[in-house]
Backbone as CSV, one residue per row, in Angstrom:
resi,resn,N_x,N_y,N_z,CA_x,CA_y,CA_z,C_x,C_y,C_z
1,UNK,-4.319,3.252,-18.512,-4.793,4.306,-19.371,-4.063,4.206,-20.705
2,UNK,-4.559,4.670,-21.877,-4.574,4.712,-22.770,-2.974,5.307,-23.325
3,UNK,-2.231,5.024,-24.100,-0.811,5.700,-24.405,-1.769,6.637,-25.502
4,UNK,-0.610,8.010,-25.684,-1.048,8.711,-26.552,0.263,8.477,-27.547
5,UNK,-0.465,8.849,-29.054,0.381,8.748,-30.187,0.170,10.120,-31.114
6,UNK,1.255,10.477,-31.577,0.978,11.625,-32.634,0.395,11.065,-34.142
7,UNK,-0.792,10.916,-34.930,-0.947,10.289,-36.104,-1.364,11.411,-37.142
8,UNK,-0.514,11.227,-37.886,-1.488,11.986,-39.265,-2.567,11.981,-39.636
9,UNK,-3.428,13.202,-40.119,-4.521,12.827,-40.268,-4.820,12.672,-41.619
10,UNK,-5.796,11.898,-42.044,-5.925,11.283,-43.438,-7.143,12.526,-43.990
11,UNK,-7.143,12.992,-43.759,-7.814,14.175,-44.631,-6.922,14.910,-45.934
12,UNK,-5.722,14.726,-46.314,-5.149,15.044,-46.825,-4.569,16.524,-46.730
13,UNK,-4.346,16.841,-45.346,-3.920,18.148,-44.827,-2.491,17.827,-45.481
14,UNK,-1.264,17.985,-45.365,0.386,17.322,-45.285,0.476,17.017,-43.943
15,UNK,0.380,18.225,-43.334,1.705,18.118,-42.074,0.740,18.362,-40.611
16,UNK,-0.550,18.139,-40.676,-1.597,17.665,-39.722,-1.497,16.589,-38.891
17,UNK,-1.167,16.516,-37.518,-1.159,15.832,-36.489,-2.434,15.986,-35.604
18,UNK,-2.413,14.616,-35.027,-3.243,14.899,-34.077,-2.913,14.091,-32.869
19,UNK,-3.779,14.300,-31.617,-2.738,12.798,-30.883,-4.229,11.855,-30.690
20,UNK,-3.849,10.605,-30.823,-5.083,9.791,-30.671,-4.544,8.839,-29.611
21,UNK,-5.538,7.707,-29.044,-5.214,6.982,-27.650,-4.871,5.470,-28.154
22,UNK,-3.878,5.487,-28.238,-3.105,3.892,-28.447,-3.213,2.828,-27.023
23,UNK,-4.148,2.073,-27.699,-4.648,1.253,-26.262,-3.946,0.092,-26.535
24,UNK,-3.458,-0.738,-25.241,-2.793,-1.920,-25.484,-4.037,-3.150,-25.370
25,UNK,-4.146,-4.028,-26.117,-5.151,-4.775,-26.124,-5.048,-6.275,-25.981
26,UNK,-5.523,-6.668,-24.989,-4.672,-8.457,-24.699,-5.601,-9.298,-25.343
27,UNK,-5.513,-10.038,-26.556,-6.140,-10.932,-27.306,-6.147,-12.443,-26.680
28,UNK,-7.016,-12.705,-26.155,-7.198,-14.450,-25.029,-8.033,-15.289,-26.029
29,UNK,-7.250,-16.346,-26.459,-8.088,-17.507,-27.308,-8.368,-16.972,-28.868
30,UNK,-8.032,-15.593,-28.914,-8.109,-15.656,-30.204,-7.070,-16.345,-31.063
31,UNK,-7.537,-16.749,-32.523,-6.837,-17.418,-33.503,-6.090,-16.811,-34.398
32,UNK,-4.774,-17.458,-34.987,-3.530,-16.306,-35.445,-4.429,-15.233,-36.758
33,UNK,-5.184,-16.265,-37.170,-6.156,-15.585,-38.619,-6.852,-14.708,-37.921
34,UNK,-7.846,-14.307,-37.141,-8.955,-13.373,-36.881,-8.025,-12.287,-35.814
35,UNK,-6.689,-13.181,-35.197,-5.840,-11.677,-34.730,-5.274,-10.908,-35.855
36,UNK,-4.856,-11.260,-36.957,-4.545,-10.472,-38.823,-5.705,-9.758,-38.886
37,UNK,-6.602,-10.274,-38.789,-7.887,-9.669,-39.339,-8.474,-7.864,-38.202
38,UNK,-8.217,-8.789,-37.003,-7.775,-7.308,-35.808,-6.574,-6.295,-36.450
39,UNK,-5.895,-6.622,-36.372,-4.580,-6.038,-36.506,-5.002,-5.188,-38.289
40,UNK,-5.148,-5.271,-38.686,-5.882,-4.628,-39.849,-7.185,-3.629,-39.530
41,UNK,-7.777,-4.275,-38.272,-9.082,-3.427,-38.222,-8.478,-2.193,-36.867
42,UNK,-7.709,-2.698,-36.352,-7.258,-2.202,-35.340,-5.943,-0.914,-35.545
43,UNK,-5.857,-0.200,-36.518,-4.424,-0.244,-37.013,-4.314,1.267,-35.274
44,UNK,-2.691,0.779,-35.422,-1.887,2.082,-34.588,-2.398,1.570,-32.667
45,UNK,-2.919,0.578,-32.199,-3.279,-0.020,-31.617,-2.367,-0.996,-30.894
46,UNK,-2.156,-1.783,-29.962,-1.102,-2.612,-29.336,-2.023,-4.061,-29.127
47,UNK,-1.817,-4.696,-29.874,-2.511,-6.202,-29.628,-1.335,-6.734,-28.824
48,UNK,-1.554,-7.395,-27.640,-0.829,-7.912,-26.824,-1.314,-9.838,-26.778
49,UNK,-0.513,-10.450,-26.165,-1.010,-11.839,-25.873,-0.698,-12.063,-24.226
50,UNK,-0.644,-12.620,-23.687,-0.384,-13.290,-22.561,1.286,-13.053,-21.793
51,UNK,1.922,-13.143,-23.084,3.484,-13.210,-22.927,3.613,-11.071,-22.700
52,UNK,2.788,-10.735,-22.696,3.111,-9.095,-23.102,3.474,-8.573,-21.670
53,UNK,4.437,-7.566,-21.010,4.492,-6.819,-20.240,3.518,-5.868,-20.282
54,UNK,2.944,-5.237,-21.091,2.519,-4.237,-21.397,1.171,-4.655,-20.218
55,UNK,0.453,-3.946,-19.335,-0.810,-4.007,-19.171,-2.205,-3.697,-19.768
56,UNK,-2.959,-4.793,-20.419,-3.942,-4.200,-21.022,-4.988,-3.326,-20.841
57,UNK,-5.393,-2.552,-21.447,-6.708,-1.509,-21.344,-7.815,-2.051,-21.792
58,UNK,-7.479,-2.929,-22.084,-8.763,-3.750,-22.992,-8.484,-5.509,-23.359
59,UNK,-9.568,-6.107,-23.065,-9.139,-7.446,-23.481,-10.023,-7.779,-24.591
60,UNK,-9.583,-8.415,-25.574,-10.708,-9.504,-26.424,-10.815,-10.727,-26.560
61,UNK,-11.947,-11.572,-25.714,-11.686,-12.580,-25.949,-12.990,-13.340,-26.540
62,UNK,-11.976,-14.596,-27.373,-12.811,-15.685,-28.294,-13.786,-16.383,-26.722
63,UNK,-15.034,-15.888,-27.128,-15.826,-16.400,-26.068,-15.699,-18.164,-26.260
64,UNK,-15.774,-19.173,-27.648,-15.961,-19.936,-27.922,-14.638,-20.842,-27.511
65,UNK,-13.780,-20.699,-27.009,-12.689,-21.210,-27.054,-11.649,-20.558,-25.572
66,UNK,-12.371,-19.920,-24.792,-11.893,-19.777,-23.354,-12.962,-19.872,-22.095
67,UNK,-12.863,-19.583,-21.189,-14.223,-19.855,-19.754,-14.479,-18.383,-19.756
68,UNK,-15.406,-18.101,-19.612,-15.808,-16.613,-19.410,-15.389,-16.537,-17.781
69,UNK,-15.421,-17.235,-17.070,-15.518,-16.603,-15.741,-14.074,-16.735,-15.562
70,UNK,-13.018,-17.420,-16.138,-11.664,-17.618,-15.571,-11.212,-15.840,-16.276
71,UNK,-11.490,-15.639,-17.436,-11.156,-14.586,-18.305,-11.113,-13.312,-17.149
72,UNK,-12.870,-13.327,-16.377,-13.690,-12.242,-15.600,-12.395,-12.254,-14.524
73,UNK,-11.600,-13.157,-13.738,-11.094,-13.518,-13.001,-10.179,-12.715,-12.828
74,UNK,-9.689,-13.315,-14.119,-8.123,-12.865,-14.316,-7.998,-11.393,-14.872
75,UNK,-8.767,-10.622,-15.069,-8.492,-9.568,-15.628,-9.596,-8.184,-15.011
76,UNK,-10.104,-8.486,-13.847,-11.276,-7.679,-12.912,-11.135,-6.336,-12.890
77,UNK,-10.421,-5.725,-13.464,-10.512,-3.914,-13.394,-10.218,-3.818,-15.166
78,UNK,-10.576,-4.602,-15.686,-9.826,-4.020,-17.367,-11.152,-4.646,-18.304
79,UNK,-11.626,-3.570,-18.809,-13.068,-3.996,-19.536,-12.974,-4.898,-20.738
80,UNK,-13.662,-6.130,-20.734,-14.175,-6.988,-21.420,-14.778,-7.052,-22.669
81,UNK,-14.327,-7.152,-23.948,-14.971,-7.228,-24.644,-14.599,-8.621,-25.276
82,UNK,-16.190,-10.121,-25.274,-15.948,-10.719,-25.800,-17.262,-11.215,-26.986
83,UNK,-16.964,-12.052,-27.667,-17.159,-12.546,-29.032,-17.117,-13.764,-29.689
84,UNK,-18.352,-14.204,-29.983,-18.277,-15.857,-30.565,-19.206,-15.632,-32.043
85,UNK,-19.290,-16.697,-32.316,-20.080,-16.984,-33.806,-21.636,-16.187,-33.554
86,UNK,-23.036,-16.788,-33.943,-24.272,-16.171,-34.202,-24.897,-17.348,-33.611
87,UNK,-24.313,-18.334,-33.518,-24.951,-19.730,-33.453,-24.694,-19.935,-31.656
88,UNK,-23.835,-19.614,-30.867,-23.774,-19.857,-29.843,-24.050,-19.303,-28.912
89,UNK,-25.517,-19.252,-28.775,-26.163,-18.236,-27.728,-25.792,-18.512,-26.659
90,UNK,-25.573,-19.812,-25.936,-24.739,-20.236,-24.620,-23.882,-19.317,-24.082
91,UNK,-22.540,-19.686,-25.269,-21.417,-18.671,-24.636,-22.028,-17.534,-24.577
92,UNK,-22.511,-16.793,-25.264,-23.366,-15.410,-25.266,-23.267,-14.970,-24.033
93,UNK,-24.597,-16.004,-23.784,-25.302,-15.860,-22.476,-23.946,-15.494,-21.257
94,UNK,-23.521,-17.016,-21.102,-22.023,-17.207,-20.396,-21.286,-16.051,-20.122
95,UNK,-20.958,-15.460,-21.358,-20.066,-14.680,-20.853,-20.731,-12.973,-20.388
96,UNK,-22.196,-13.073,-20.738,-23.044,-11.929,-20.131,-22.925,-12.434,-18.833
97,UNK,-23.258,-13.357,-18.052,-23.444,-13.682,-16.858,-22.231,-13.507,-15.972
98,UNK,-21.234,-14.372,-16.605,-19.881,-13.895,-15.410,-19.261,-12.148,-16.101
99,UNK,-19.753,-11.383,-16.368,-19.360,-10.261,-16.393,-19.095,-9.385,-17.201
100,UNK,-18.294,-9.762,-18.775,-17.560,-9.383,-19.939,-18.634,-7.503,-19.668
101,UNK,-17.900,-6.805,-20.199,-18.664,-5.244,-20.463,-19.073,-5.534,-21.670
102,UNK,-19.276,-6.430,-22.738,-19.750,-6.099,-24.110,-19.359,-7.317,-24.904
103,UNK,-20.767,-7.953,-25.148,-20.892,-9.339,-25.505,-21.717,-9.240,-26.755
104,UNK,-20.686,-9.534,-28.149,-21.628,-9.488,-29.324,-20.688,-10.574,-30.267
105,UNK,-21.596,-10.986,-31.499,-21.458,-11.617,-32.124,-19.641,-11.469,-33.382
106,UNK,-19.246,-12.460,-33.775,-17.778,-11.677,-34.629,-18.303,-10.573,-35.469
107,UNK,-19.498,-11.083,-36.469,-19.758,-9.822,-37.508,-19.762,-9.164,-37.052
108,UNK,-20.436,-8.910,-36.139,-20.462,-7.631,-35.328,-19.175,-6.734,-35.117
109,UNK,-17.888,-7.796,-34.296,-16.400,-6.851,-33.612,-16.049,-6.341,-35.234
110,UNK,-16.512,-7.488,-36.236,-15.781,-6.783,-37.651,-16.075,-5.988,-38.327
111,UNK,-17.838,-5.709,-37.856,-18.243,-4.052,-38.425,-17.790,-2.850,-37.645
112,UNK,-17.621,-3.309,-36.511,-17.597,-2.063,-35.629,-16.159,-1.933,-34.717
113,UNK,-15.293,-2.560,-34.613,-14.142,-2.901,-33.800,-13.525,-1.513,-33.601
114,UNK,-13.269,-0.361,-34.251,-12.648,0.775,-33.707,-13.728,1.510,-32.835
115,UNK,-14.886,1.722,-33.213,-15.958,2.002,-32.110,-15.923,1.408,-31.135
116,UNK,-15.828,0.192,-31.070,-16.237,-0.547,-29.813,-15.413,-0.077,-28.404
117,UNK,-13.637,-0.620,-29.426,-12.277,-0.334,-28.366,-12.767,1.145,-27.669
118,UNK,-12.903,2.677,-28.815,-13.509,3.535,-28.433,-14.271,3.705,-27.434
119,UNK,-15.437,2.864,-27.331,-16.534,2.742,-26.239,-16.239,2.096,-24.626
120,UNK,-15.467,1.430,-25.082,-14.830,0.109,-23.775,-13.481,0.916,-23.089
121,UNK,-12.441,1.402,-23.872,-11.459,2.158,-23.512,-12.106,3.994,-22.856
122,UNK,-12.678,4.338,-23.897,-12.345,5.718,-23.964,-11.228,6.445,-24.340
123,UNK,-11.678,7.742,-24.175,-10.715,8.934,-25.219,-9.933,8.986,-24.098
124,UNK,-8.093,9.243,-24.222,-7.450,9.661,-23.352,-7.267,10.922,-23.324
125,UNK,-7.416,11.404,-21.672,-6.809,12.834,-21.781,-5.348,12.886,-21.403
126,UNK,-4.912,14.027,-22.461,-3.383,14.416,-22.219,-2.992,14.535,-20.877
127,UNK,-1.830,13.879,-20.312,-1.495,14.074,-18.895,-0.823,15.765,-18.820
């Protein structure tokens, strides 16, 4: 489940908190450039790699550059979200077939990437 964080809110209140759900997120096959490019789209968020203790709530992986079914394997209770170019309907397909929860193109994770985590994670409730 989701960690909670206290964040300011950008409405320009001052001293406005709120708590939002800081998800830890395990990045598989992605590349050091398009994890910058996360980490920017992702802000207040936990991008994890392989080496992380942390357990992920969410994985993202470069469909183009890992096995979809070893990914499905290795990670069977923690929802899937993966992602390749426009051109590789294969992996697409691939990684619709062995399982991923949410299989779309990069433009796509880069229009929409805080929705998505949103959609795949969910809102945490306060314990």
């Amino acid at each position: 489940m989701p960690r909670l964080r206290a964040t300011p809110r950008l409405s320009g209140v001052r001293d406005s908190w709120y708590l939002r759900a800081v998800a830890t997120i395990l990045l598989v096959g992605v590349d050091l450039f398009f994890r910058g490019k996360l980490e920017g789209l992702l802000p207040g968020h936990r991008l994890v790699t392989t080496d992380s203790v942390h357990a992920p709530d969410l994985v993202i992986a470069d469909i183009a550059r890992v096995e979809p079914e070893e990914v499905v394997d290795a990670w069977p209770d923690v929802p899937i979200l993966g992602y390749t170019n426009h051109t590789d309907r294969s992996g697409l397909q691939r990684a619709h077939t062995a399982g991923f929860d949410q299989v779309i193109v990069k433009s796509a994770l880069v229009e929409r990437a805080p929705q998505l985590v949103d959609e795949l994670v969910g809102d945490a409730e306060p314990a």
